[in-house]
C-alpha positions as CSV (number, residue, x, y, z in Angstrom):
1,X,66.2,73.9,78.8
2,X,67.3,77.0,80.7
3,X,67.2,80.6,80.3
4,X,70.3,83.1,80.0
5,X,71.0,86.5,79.3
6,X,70.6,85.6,76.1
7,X,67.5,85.4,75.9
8,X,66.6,88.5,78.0
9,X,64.0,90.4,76.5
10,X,62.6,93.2,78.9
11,X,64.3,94.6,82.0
12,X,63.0,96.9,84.8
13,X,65.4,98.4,87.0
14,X,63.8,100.0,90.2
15,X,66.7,102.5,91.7
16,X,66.8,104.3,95.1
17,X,69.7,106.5,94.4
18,X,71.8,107.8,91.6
19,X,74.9,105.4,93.2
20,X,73.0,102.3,92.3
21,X,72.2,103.8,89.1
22,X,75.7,104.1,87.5
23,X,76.0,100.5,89.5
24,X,72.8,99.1,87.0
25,X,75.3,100.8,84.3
26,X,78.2,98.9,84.6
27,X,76.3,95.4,85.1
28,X,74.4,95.9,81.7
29,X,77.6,96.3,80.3
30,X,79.2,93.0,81.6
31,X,75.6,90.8,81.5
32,X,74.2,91.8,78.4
33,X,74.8,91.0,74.7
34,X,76.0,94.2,73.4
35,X,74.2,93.8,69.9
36,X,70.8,92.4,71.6
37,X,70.3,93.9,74.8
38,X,67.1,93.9,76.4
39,X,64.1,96.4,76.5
40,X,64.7,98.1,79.5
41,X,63.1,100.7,81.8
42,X,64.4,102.1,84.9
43,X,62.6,104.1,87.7
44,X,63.4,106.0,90.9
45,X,61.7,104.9,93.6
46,X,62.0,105.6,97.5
47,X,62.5,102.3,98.3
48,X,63.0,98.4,96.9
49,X,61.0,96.2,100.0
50,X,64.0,95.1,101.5
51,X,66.0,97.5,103.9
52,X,69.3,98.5,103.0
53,X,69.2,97.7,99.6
54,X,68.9,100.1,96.4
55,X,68.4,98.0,93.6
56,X,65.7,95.9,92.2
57,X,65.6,94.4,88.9
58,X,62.2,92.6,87.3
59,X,62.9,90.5,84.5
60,X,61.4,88.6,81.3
61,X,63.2,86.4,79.2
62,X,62.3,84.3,76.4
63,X,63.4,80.6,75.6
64,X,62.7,79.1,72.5
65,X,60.8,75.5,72.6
């Protein structure tokens, strides 16, 4: 059995820059079930571990047995 967005229950969004920000914006809008979206928290940091990117997300999803 796998997981999907579905069953998305907490989110962490690490941001470098307000750009990637309203990026994180429009992809909750086209991943996430609009009546069940996830917890989510969302910090700006100075950077994500990998050079030249702005964006990290952590997640936790829940899948029934």
């Amino acid at each position: 059995m796998g997981a999907d967005f579905d069953h998305m229950v907490k989110a962490t969004y690490y941001v470098t820059d307000n750009a990637s920000s309203r990026l994180l914006g429009t992809i909750r809008e086209e991943l996430y079930n609009p009546r069940r979206p996830p917890a989510a928290s969302k910090a700006l940091v100075k950077g994500v571990g990998k050079n030249g990117h702005s964006l990290m997300l952590d997640m936790i999803a829940a899948v029934p047995k």
